[in-house]
C-alpha positions in Angstrom: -4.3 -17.6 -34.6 -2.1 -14.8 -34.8 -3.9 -12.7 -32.1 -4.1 -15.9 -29.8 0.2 -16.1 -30.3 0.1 -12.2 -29.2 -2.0 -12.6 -26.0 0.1 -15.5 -25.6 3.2 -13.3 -25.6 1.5 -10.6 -23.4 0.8 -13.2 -21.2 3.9 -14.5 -21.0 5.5 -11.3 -20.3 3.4 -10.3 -17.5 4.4 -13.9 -15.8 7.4 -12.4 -16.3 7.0 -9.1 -14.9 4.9 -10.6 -11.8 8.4 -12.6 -10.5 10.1 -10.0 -11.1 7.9 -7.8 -8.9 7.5 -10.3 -6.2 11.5 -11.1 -6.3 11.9 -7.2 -5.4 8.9 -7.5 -2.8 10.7 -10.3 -1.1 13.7 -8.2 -0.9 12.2 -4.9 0.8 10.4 -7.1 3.3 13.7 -8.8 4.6 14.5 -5.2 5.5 11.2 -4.5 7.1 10.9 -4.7 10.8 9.2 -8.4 11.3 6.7 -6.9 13.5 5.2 -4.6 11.0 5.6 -6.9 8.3 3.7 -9.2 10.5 0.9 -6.7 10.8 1.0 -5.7 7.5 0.6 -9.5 6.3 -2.2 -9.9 9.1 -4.1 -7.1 7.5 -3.0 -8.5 4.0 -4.6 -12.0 4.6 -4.6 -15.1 2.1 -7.1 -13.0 0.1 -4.5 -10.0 -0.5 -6.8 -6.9 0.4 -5.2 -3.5 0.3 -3.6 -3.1 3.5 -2.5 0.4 3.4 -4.1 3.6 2.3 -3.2 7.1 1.8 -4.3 9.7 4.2 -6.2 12.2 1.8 -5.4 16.0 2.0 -8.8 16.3 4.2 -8.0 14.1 6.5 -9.7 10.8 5.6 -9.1 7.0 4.9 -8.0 6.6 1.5 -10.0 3.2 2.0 -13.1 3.9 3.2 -13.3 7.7 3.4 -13.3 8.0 7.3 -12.9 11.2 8.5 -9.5 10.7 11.2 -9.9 12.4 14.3 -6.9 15.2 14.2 -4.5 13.1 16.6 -4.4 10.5 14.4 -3.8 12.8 11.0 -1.1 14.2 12.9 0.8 10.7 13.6 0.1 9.7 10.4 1.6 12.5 9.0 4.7 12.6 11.2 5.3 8.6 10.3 6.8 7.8 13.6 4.8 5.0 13.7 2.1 2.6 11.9 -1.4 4.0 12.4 -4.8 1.9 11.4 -7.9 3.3 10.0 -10.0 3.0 13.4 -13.3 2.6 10.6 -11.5 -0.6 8.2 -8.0 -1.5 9.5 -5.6 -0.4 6.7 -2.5 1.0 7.6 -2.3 5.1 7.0 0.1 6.5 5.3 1.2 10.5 5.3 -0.2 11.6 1.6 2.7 12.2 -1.2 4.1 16.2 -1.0 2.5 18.0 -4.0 3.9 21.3 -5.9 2.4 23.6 -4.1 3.2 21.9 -0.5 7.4 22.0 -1.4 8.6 25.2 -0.4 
């Protein structure tokens, strides 16, 4: 019984969590452009798959690990506008500045 009361808390708190996360969710998106909100909910769908994916130092879908031709890295990594995978669909996005890339 006591263990069942703790998961019960847990889970309680993680209800919590979850409304908080989709209250703050709901508030980016009212600030998104509504036609790349619409593609990103397109891509999305009812099942919620990923819809966007780092670009990996190499060049590649973070999703499915498809090598992007060099026009396309280049887009991505300028983030003038939002580039699919041309393998899976996701959205590319420019990989996070590391250490060693500052500088």
């Amino acid at each position: 019984e006591p263990r069942r009361q703790e998961l019960l808390a847990a889970r309680e708190a993680i209800g919590i969590e979850i409304q908080t996360m989709k209250k703050r969710r709901d508030e980016f998106a009212a600030t998104m452009n509504p036609r790349q909100l619409q593609l990103y909910n397109s891509i999305r769908g009812s099942a919620g798959r990923q819809a966007v994916a780092e670009l990996t130092h190499d060049g590649a879908c973070g999703c499915c690990f498809s090598v992007m031709p060099l026009q396309i890295q280049n887009e991505v990594r300028h983030g003038l506008a939002l580039v699919r995978c041309e393998a899976c669909g996701v959205i590319l996005a420019a990989p996070e500045p590391t250490e060693g890339d500052k500088g």
